[in-house]
Structures are given as C-alpha cells and as structure tokens.
C-alpha positions as CSV (number, residue, x, y, z in Angstrom):
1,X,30.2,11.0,14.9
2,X,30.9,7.8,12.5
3,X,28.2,9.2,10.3
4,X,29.5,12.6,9.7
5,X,32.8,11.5,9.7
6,X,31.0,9.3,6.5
7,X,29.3,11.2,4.7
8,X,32.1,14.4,5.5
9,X,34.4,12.1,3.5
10,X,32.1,10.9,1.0
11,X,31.1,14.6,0.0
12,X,35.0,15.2,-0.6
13,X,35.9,12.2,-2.4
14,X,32.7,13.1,-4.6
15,X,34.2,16.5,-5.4
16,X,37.6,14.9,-6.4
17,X,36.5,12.3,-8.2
18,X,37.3,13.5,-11.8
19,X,41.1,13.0,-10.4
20,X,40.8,9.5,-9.6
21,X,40.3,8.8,-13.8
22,X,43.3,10.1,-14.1
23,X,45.2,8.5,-10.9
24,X,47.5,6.2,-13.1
25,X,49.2,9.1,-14.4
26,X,50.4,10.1,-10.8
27,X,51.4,6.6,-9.0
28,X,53.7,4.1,-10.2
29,X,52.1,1.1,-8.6
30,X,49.5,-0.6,-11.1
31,X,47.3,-2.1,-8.5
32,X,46.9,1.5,-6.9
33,X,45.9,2.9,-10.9
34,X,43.6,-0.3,-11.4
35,X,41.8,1.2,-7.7
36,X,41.5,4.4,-8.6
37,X,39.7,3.7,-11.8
38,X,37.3,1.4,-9.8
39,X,37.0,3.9,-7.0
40,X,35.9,6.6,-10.2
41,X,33.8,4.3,-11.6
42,X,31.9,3.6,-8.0
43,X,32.1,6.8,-6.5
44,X,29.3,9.4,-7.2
45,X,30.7,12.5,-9.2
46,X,29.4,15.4,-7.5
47,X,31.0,17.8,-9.6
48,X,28.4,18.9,-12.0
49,X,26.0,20.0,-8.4
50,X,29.7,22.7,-7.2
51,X,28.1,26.1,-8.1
52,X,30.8,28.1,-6.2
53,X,32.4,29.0,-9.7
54,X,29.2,30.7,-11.6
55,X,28.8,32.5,-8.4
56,X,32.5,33.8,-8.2
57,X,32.1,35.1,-11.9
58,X,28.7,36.3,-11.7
59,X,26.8,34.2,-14.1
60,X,23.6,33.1,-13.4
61,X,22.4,30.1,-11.2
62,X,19.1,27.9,-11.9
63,X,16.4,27.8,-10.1
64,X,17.1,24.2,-10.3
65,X,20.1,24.2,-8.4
66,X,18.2,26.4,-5.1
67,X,15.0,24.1,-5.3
C-alpha cells in the first residue's frame, strides 16, 4: 500500500512539476518559493511522456511513445 501510495504521488508531482518553477509567484513565504524551486529541480518532469493532448486533437503519436 505504501508503495502505491509512492509512486501514485510521485507520478502526480511529476506531471505538475512545471508549476513548481513558478511556485514563488503564488506564495508569499520565501522559504516555501526557495522549496519549490528545489523540489523542480529534484523532481523528474514527466511532462514531455503526457500524450493525452495529440490524442484529443488527433495528431499523430510515435511509435516511440507505444514501444
């Protein structure tokens, strides 16, 4: 259960990570800005892998992405 629970987070935080470069603009607090830079900088960015948007529009999908 602690696993999923993991990796379940980890998979969302990787998907929202371009937000974290741009956390200082939403808090106030420059200690919670300094950790969200250092959380985007840690983090994986799984971004580039979401296909759910050329699907939705109809463009094409590599191989690449299926293999």
């Amino acid at each position: 259960m602690l696993s999923a629970a993991f990796t379940f987070g980890l998979y969302v935080v990787g998907h929202f990570n371009t937000d974290l470069a741009h956390f200082e603009n939403v808090v106030k607090s420059q200690a919670a800005a300094w950790l969200g830079k250092a959380l985007y900088y840690i983090l994986p960015n799984l971004a580039p892998f979401d296909v759910k948007a050329a699907v939705v529009h109809g463009q094409p999908v590599s191989a690449a992405y299926v293999s």
